[in-house]
N, C-alpha and C positions, 0 to 999 in steps of 0.2 A: 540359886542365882547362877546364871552361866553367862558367857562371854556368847554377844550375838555372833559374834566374825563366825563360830562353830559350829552354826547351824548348817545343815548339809545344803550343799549351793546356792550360799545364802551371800557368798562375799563378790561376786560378778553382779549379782542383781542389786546388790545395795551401791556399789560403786557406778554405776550405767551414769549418773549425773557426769563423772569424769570425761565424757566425751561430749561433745557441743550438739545441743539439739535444739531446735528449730526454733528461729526469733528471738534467740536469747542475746540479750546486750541490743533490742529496739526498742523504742520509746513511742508510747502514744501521741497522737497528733495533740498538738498546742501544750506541747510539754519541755522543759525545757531541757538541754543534753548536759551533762555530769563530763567538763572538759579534763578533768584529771583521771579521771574511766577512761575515756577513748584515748589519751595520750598513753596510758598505761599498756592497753590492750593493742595499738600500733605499738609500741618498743615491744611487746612479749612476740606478737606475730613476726618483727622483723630479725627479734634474736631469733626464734625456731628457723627462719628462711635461711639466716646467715650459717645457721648449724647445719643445715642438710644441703648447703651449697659443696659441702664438703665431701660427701657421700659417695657422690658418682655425678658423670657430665652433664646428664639430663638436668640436675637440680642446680646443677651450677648456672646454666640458661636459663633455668626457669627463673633463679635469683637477679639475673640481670633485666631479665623482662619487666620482673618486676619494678627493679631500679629506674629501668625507663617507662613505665607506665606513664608516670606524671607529665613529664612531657608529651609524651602521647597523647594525654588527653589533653594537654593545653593546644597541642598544633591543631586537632580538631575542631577543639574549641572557637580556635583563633579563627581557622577556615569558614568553618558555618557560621558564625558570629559576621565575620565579614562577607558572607556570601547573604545571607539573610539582611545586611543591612543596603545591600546594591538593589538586591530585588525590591526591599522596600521604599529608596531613595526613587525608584527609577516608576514604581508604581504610583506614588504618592504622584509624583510631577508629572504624568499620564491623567488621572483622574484628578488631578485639581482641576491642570487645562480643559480638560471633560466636560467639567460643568460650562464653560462657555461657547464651545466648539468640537470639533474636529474635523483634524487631516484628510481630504479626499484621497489623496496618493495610499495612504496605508494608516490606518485607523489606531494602529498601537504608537505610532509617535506623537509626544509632546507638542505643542503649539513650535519650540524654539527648532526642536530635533526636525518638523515638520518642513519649516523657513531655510532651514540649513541646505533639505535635497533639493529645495527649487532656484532654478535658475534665472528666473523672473525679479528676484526679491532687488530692491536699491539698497545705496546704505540710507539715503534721506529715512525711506522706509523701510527699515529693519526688522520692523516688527510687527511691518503685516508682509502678507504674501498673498498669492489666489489660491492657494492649495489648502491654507488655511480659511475656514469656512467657521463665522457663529452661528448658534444655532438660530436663533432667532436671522439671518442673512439666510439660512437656507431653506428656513419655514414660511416665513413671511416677508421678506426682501426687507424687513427694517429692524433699528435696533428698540428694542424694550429690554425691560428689567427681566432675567430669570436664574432661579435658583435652584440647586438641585442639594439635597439636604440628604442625611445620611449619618448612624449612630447605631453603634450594637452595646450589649449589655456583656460582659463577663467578670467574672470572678476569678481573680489569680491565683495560682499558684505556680508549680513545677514542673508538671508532668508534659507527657509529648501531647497530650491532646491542646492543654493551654501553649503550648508552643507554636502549635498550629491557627490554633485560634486567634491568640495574642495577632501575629503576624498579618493574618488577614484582615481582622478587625484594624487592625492601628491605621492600614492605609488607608481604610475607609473613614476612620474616625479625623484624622489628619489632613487629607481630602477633603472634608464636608467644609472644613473653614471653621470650626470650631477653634477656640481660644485656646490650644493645647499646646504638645510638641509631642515628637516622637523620640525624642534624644530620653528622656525619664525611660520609657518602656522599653527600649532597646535593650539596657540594661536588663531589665526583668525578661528579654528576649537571650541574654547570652547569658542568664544564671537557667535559664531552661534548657537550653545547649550543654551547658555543665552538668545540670542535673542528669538529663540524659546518658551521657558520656561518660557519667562518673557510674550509673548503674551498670557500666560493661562490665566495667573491674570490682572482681571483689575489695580489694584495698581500699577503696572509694566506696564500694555499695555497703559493706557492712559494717566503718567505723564514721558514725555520724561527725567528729569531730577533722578526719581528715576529708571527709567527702564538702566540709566550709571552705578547708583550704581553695578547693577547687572552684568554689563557686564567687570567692572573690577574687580570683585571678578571671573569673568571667566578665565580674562588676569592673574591670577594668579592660577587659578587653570591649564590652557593652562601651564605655565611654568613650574608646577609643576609635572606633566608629563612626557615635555621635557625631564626634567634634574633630574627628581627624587629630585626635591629639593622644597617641601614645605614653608619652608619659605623666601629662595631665590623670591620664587611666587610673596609674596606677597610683599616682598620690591620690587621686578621690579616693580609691578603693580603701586606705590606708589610713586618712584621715577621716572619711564620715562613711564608710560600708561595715567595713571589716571589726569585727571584736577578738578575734585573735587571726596575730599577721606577722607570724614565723619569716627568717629571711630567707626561707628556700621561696616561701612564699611570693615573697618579692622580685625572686628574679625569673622562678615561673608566671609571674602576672605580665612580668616585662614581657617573657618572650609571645604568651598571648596576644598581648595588645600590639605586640611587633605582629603576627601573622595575622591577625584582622584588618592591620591600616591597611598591608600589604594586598590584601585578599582585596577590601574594597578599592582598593589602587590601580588593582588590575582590571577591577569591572568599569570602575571611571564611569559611575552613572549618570554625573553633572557634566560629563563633556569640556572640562578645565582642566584635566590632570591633575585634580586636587579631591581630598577627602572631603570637602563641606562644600556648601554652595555658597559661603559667606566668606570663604578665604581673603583674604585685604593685600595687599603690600602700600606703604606708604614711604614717601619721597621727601617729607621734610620733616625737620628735628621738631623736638617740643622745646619749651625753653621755660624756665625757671618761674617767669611772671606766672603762665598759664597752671600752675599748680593750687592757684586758689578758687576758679573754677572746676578742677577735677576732683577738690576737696568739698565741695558746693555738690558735684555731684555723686562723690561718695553721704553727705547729708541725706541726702532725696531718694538713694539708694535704703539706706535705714529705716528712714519714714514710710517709706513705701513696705518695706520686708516687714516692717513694725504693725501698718494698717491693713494688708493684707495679712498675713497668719492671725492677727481678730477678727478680722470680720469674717474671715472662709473657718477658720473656725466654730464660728457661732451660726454660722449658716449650715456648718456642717452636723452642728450638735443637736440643730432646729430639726433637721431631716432626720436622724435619729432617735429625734426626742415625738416626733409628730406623725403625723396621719404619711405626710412625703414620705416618708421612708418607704410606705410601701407600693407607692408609683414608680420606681426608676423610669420604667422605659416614656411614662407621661411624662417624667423630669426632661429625659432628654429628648425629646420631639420638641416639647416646648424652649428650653434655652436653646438647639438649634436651628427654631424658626425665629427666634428673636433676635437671632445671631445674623442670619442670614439676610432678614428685614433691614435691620438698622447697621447693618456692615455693608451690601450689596454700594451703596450710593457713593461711600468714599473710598477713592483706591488705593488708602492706603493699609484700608482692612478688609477692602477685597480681595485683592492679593495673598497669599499663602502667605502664614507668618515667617518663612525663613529666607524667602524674597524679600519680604519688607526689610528685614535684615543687614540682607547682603546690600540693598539698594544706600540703607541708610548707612552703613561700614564706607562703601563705595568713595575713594578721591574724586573729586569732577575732573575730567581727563576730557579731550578732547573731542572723543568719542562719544561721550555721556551723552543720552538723551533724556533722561531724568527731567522731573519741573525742579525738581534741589539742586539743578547746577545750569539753571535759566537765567546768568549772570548777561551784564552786558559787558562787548568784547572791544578792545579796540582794535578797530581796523587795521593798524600800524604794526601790532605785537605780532612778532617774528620771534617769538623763546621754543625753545622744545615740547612735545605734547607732554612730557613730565614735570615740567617745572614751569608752570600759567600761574601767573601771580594773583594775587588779592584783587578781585573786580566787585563793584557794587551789584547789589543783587537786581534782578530782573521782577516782571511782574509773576513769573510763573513760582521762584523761591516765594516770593509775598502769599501766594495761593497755595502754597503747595506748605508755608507755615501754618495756616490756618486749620487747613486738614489735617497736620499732626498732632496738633492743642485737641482737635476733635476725636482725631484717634486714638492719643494718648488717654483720654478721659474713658472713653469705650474701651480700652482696653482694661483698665483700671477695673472699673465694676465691673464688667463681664467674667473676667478670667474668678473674682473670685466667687461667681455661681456657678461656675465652669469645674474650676477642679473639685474632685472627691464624690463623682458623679460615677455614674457605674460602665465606666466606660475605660478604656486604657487612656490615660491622661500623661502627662510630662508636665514639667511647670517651666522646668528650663530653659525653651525658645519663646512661653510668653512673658516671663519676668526680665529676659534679655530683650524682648520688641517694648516694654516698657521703658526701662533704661536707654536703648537705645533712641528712641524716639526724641526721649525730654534730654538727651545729649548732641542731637543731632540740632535740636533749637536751640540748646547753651552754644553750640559751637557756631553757628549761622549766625549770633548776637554776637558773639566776639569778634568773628572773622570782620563783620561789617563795620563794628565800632572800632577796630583797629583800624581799618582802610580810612575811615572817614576823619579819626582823630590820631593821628600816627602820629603825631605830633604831641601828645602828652607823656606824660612822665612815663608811665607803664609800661608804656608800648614804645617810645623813642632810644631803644638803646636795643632792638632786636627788631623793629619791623620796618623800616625804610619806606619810601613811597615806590610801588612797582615791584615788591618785594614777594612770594610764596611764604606768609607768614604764619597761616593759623589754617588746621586741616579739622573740619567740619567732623569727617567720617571718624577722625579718631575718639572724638569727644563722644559720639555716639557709641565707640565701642568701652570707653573708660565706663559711661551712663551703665551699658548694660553692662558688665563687668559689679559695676555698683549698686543694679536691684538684685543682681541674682545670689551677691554678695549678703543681701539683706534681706532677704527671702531663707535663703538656705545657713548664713553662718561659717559656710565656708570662705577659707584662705587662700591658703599655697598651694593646694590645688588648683581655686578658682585662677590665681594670676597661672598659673601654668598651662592651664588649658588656653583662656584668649592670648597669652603669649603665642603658644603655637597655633593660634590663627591667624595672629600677623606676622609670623616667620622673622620674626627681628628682636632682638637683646633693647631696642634702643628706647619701648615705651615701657620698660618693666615698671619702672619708679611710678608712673602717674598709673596704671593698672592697683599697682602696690598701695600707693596711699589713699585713692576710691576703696579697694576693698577692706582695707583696715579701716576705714572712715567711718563707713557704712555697717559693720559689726560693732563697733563701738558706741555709734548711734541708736543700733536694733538694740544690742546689749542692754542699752540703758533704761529700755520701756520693759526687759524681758529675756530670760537666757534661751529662751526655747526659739530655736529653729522653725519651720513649717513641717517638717516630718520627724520631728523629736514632738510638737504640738499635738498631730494626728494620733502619733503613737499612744499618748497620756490620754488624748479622747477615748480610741478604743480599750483602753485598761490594760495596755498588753502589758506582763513584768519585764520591761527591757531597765538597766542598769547601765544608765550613758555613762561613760567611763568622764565627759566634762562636767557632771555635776559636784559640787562639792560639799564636804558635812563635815563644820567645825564643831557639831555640839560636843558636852563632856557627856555622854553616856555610856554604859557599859554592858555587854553579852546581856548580864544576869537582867539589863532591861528590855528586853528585846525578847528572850528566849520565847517559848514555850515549852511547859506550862506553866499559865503564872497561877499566881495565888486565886484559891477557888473555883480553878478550874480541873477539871478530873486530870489524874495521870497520865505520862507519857506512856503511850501506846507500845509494847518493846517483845519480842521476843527471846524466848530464851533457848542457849546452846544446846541442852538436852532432854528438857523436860514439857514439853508440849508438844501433841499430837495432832495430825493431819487438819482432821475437825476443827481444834481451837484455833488453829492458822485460819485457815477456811472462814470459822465464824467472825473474827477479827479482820479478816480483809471486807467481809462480805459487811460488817455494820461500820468502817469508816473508809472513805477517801482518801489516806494518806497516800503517799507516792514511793513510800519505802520505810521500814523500820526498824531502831538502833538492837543489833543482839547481843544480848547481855550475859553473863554469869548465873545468873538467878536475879529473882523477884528481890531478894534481902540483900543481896549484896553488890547490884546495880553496878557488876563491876563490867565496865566496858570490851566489847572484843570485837565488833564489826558493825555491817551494815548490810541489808536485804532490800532491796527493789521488790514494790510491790507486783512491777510487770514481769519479773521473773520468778517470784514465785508461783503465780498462777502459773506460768508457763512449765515449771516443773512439777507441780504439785498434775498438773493436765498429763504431760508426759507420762511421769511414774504410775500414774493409773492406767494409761493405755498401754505401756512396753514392761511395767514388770508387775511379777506377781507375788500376793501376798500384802501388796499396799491396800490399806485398808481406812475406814477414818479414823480407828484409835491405833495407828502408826505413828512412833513416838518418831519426831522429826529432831535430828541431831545436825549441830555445823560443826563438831569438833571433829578430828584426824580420824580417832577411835570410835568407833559407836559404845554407847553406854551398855552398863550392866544389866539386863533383864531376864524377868523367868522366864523359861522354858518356854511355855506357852504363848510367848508373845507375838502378836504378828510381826513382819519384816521390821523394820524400822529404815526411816526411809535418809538418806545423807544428802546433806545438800551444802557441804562445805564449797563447793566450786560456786558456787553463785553468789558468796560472802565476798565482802569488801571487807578487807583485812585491815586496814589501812584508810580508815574514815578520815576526813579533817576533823581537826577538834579545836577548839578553844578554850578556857579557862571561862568563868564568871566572870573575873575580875578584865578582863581583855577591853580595852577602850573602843566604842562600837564606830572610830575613826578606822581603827586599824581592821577591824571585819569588813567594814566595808570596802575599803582600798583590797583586802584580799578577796573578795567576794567579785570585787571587777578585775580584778590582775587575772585570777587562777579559773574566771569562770564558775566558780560552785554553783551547785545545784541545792545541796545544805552544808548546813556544819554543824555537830553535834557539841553541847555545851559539858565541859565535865569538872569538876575540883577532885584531886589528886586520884586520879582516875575510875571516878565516882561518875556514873552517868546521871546528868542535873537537866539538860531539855536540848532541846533543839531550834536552830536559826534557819529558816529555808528562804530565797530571793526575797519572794514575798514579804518577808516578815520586815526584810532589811528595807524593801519600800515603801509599805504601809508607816516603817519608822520614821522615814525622811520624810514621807509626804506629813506625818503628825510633828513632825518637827517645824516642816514649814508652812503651817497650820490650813495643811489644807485636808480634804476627808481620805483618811487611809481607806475605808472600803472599797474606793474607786480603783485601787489595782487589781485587779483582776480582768477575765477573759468576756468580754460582754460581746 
């Protein structure tokens, strides 16, 4: 028996694993990433950088480049995020107005941008002009109904072609009048800008764990956009994006969604000097009575977030489960000619939904031509265009109620055949045109019951006769505020986002207690969100960090393997060759396996990826020689004792996880789980006194939960 190191140029070829060779530390699609690996693997790259910063000058710049990489890629981020969201803003409101007309003067302006160059326009008539032309006026000199319908198919992901695509499609799809928004996709528009941005840099392109950092300082630059609300960004990102959210994190999201507002600030695609087209400012206080209808409409908010996430759920499970599934594009012809049909007649779902929005947000000011502010005036009043007090409603408010009841209802069942359709969807501007709608009615029944009986209790100690007592548009924004609250399950985000769309501290409280309202209400039919719901439909393993597990159970109930079923799968340090690996990967799926001491004494020492052992076991065949299939495969410092005539033997300590998590048997399967969502794992190996006993991997922790809360654990997985 001889020591292998002795064989003649045998100690370079067994060591060749000690340098990094190609793919090593990537992960197969729909797999999940191992966050205490890539956290490891960023500290080890960054002490080597900070060691050679030392060397000579050149490294010492290369070390700071590196330092600033990050922000590098958030300013870009921020830029193309916000450049991408003007082109899209200024497209979208191009080809909405499309379908009804166009500009003779020059073909790429909007109906308003149109009205603007002519000099012909009145203010009586604001809103038409000669320059502006409908189709129907230019075809046939009269008006008739027509519709111009419009829907593409794609599948998301990350890459620059979906970036492209994404972008194009969304104005189309947003454009057609469809029950959507474009605020949801944006996002998925500036996590493709990250992804992008992040494959420049190695730091980002090869440790999948900091390349997330990146992509949820996107998800808040995406928001920021949306909604013109910067730091709304970054609390969404934080509360419902992100699963791990570092505080470098947080002040790189900030400065993101700082150069996105800034970038679409500077394109100014809506012609206001503002980021949304729905921006508010309001002129009078709220006041204390008014909190029991804002609580009324955080109720209706819940019920509504409660009836939708069922029903588009079960409609979505139908097309999955049924023949639909494999019509998409018949899907969407058909719900956009349905769309088009029974929306064309009322306008207030002819109209683009972020119009209908900003119309229903909107104080009646002076100026207002609206039919929601067809009050009657008196002759007499001389107050300022800011402060026009409480007047009885007109015939056109009566008319223009009617049509909201109607398109609040149409909006209602539409939207939920609408989302999860193969299309780029948002839910965001229709769950806010919902709410907004049924609060712009609460608020019109107030303001009039106040005017007419100011005189009762309620109302007599804040609203005077001739007084600006009750603001229509606000109630419409608490409304929306309060479905979208009830749809999604978010908070302090949601009040921080429409906060910064009415640029004022002073409606936080009634914001505040709709959206708390309205989660408390969804809560109590259901903890699942609408996109925590979708998730559990497709099987994905995500581990919401808000679910909670009081059972008393333990590792030893959960591991694998249990009783009766064959043994754990395990490699050993120095006694198995090439072949037996090989046969072993080749007759199971596993995703990695525990390497052990030997078979008899299951004494624990690491852990192997199954996607790095092929990739090494492929390398060492192609770059050295001697590897053979009864090449005995060793992870320890030393290579083992062998005769003489042995082939190479092949080392593959560099690809061992030294440093597995582990648990005990007895570990309360509350506390795996709390660590399973803190730390990220991917597994965790089960041992008694360092005895290797089985293994815990996501899946297992949610096939548990889900058997716990008696519903069928097989459904977690990738369907």
């Amino acid at each position: 028996m001889v020591h292998a190191g002795a064989m003649s140029g045998s100690g370079n070829l067994m060591d060749f694993l000690d340098e990094p060779f190609p793919d090593v530390g990537t992960y197969e699609d729909f797999h999940t990433i191992d966050w205490l690996r890539e956290k490891s693997r960023d500290t080890d790259r960054h002490r080597k950088i900070t060691s050679k910063s030392k060397e000579s000058v050149w490294e010492f710049i290369k070390s700071l480049l590196d330092a600033w990489s990050g922000w590098v890629v958030m300013l870009l981020i921020g830029l193309l995020a916000g450049t991408l969201a003007g082109v899209i803003d200024l497209a979208v409101d191009w080809m909405t107005d499309l379908k009804e007309g166009v500009c003779l003067s020059a073909f790429w302006y909007s109906h308003e941008q149109c009205c603007w160059t002519s000099n012909e326009t009145t203010f009586e008539d604001r809103d038409k002009c000669p320059l502006w032309q409908k189709w129907s006026e230019l075809l046939v000199n009269q008006s008739e109904i027509k519709t111009i319908l419009s829907g593409f198919i794609i599948r998301g992901y990350l890459g620059k072609w979906t970036l492209l695509i994404k972008t194009v499609t969304l104005v189309l799809v947003v454009s057609s009048g469809l029950s959507l928004g474009k605020e949801g996709p944006l996002v998925h528009v500036a996590c493709c800008c990250g992804n992008f941005f992040s494959s420049l840099f190695s730091k980002y392109s090869k440790n999948e764990g900091k390349r997330r950092e990146v992509l949820s300082a996107a998800a808040a630059a995406g928001v920021s956009v949306a909604f013109g609300a910067p730091i709304g960004g970054v609390l969404f990102s934080l509360e419902e994006v992100s699963y791990y959210f570092p505080l470098k994190t947080l002040w790189r999201s900030f400065f993101a969604a700082l150069v996105a507002a800034f970038t679409l600030r500077s394109i100014n695609p809506f012609g206001n000097s503002r980021l949304v087209l729905f921006y508010v400012e309001y002129h009078t206080p709220w006041y204390m009575a008014e909190l029991f209808p804002f609580i009324l409409l955080g109720v209706f908010g819940g019920l509504w977030g409660t009836l939708f996430t069922r029903c588009n759920i079960a409609w979505c499970r139908r097309r999955k489960t049924t023949r639909l599934g494999k019509y998409p594009v018949l899907e969407v012809i058909v719900v956009t000619a349905i769309t088009a049909i029974i929306a064309y007649p009322n306008p207030y779902t002819r109209q683009s939904t972020s119009e209908l929005i900003s119309e229903l947000f909107n104080d009646c000011g002076a100026l207002e031509s609206s039919q929601l502010c067809d009050y009657i005036n008196d002759p007499n009043m001389t107050r300022p265009v800011d402060d026009i007090p409480d007047r009885p409603a007109g015939v056109g408010v009566y008319t223009a109620m009617w049509q909201l009841a109607l398109a609040l209802i149409f909006k209602i069942v539409i939207t939920i055949f609408t989302f999860g359709m193969k299309i780029p969807s948002g839910l965001f501007i229709p769950s806010m045109a919902v709410g907004a709608m049924a609060g712009r009615m609460v608020g019109i029944g107030v303001e009039q019951l106040a005017y007419h009986h100011h005189d009762w209790i309620i109302f007599r100690n804040w609203c005077r006769p001739g007084a600006d007592c009750v603001t229509p548009g606000l109630y419409a924004m608490v409304g929306a505020a309060a479905c979208l609250g009830g749809v999604t399950r978010m908070t302090v985000s949601l009040v921080v986002i429409m906060f910064e769309l009415t640029g004022g501290l002073e409606y936080i409280v009634p914001l505040m207690a709709a959206a708390v309202t309205s989660k408390w209400v969804a809560d109590a039919f259901g903890k699942e969100g609408i996109y925590e719901a979708h998730i559990h439909l497709n099987g994905y393993p995500f581990l919401d960090v808000k679910d909670e597990f009081t059972h008393r159970t333990l590792a030893t109930d959960v591991m694998r393997p249990r009783r009766g079923e064959p043994p754990l799968s395990v490699l050993t340090q120095d006694s198995m060759t090439v072949e037996d690996v090989e046969t072993l990967i080749k007759e199971t799926d596993y995703n990695g396996f525990p390497v052990v001491v030997s078979r008899d004494s299951e004494r624990l020492i690491g852990f192997a990826q199954r996607r790095e052992l092929i990739l090494a076991i492929k390398n060492a065949r192609q770059r050295q020689e001697g590897i053979v299939s009864n090449s005995i495969m060793y992870f320890t410092e030393e290579p083992p004792e062998l005769p003489a005539n042995s082939p190479h033997p092949l080392k593959l300590r560099r690809i061992l996880n030294l440093s597995p998590f582990t648990v005990t048997d007895h570990t309360p399967m509350e506390t795996v789980v709390d660590i399973f969502r803190k730390l990220g794992l991917r597994q965790c190996l089960v041992t008694r006194s360092g005895r290797l006993l089985g293994i815990i991997t996501k899946k297992d922790v949610l096939r548990h939960m889900a058997q716990m809360a008696n519903q069928d654990p097989e459904s977690i997985m990738f369907n």
